[in-house]
C-alpha positions in Angstrom: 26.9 65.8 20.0 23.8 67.7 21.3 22.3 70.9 19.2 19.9 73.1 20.0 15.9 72.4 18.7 16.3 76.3 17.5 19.8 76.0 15.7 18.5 76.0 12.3 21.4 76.5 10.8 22.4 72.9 11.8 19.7 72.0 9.5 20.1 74.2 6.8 23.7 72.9 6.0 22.5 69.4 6.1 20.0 70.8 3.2 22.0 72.1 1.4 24.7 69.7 1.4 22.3 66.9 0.4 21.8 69.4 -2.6 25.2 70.1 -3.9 25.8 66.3 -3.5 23.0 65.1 -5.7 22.2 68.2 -7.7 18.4 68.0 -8.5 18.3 70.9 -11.3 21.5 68.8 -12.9 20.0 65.5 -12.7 16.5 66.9 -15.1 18.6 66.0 -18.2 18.7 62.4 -17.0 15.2 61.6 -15.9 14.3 63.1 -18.9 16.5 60.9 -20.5 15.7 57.5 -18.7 11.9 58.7 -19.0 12.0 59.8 -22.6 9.9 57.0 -24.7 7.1 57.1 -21.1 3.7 58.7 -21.1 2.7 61.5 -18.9 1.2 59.2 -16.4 4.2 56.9 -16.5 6.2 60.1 -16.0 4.5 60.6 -13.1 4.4 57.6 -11.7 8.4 57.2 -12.0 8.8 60.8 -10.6 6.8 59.9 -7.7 8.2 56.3 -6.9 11.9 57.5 -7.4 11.6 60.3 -4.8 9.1 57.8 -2.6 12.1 55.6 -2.5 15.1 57.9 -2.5 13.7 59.8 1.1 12.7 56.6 2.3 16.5 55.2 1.5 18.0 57.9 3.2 15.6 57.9 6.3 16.5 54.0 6.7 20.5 55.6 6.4 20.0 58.1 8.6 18.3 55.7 11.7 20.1 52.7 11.1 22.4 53.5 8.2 25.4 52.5 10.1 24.9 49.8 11.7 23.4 48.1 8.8 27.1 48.4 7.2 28.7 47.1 10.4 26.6 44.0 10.4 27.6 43.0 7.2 30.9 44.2 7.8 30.8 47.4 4.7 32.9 50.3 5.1 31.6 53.5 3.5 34.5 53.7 1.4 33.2 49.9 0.1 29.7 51.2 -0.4 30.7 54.1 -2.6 32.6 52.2 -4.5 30.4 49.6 -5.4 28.3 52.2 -5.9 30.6 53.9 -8.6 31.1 50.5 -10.3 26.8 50.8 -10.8 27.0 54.2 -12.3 29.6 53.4 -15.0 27.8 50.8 -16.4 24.6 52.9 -16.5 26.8 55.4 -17.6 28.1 53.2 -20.5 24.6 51.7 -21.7 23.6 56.0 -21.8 27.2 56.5 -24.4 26.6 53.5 -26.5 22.7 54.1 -26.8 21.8 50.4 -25.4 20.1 52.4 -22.1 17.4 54.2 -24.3 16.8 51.1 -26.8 16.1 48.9 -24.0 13.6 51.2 -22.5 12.2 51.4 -26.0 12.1 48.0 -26.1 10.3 47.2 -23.0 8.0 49.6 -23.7 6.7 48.1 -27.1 6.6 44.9 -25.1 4.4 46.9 -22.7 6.3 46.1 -19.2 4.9 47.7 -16.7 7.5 46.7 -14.1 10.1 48.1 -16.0 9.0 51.7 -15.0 9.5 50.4 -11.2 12.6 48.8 -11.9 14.0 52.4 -13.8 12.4 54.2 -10.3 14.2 52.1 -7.7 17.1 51.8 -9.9 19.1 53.9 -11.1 16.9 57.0 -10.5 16.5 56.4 -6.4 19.6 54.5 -6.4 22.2 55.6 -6.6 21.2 58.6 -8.8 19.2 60.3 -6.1 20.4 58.5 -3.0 23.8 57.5 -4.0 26.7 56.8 -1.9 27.9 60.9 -1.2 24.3 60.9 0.1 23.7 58.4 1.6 27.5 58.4 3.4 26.8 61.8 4.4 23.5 61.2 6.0 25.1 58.5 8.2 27.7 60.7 9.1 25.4 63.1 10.0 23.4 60.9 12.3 26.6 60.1 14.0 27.2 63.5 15.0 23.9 64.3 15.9 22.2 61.6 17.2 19.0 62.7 19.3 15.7 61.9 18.7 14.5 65.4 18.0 17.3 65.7 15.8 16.8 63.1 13.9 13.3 63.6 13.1 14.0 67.0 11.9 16.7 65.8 9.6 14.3 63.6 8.9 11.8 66.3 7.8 14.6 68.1 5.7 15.1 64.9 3.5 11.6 64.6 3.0 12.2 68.7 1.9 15.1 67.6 -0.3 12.8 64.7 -1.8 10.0 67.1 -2.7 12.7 69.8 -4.4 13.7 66.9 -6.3 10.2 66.0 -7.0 9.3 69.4 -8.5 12.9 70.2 -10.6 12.1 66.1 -12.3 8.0 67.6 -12.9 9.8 69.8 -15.3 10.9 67.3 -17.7 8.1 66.9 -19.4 8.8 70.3 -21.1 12.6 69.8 -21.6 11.4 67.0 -24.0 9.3 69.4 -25.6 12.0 71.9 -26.1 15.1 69.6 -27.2 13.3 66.9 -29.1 14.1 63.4 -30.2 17.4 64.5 -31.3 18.7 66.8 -28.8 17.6 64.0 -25.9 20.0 61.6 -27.8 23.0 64.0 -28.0 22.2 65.1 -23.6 22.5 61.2 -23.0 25.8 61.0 -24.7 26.7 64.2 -22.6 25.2 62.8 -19.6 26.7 59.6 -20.1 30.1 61.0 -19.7 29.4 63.4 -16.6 27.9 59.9 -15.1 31.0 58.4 -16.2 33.3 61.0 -14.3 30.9 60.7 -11.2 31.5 57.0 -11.2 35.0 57.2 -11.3 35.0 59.5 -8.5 33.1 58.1 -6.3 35.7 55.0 -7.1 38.6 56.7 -6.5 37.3 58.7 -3.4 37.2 55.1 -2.2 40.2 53.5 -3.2 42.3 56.8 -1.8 40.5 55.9 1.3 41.2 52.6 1.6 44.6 52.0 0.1 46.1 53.6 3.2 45.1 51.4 5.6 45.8 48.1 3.0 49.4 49.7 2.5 50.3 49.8 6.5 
């Protein structure tokens, strides 16, 4: 399917559909969360490696996103719910309070690849670029599959990663505002809403699937 260079519109819902999917101004309470016991620069340096990797994620889905499933024989409704399974157990760690004590932990221990590991995974994936994403962005480059198109969706994800970028800048005084104890009772909070997500995301799947394993 062909669109014009000058259809904007094409582009804007592509936009905005990546935002309603991942929800940047929703997902502050959890970087602030999985970043709570960093320093500014460590902040920083996880806000910028998270969003480094999450448009760089979605770039790879959007060039070669499906035939990298096809290769290894993955369906999308596979993908998101493997990626459902991840989110419930990060989801879990966040209710029971093991998520924040491990960071706390590694911290003391002074681990510096822990604040990679917490960039890449969860907060880039599949927080940021998670399977509604990413599935949408290779259905998009299905549909739309010129060059000139792709590049330009590929200059609205890099748009979507710098919103993202700015909303997860503002953590720093969320922290400031809720404190050590309000932090602990938004992870519980948060914890459940990941929960839900998760089991979405798994059941958005199995509806999917069960069909064809039922004929």
């Amino acid at each position: 399917m062909n669109i014009s260079f000058f259809d904007l519109s094409i582009y804007i819902k592509f936009f905005i559909g990546l935002c309603a999917l991942v929800n940047p101004i929703g997902m502050i309470p959890i970087f602030t969360t999985m970043t709570n016991n960093q320093s500014f620069i460590e902040r920083k340096k996880t806000n910028l490696i998270a969003n480094f990797s999450a448009s760089l994620i979605l770039i790879i889905s959007l060039f070669f996103g499906n035939n990298i499933l096809n290769i290894f024989g993955i369906s999308i409704n596979s993908f998101r719910i493997a990626g459902g399974i991840l989110i419930i157990s990060i989801a879990f760690s966040m209710i029971s309070g093991e998520f924040i004590n491990k960071i706390k932990k590694e911290k003391d221990q002074k681990k510096e690849k822990k604040i990679e590991n917490i960039s890449v995974v969860p907060l880039a994936m599949p927080l940021i670029a998670g399977p509604g994403a990413i599935s949408s962005t290779i259905v998009w480059s299905t549909y739309y599959s010129t060059w000139i198109n792709l590049f330009i969706c590929s200059l609205v994800i890099f748009l979507f990663s710098f919103i993202c970028w700015l909303c997860f800048q503002a953590a720093p005084c969320v922290v400031q505002i809720l404190g050590e104890t309000g932090i602990n009772i938004i992870t519980r909070i948060m914890g459940l809403l990941l929960m839900s997500l998760g089991i979405e995301f798994i059941s958005t799947g199995i509806s999917a699937i069960l069909p064809g394993l039922l004929n």
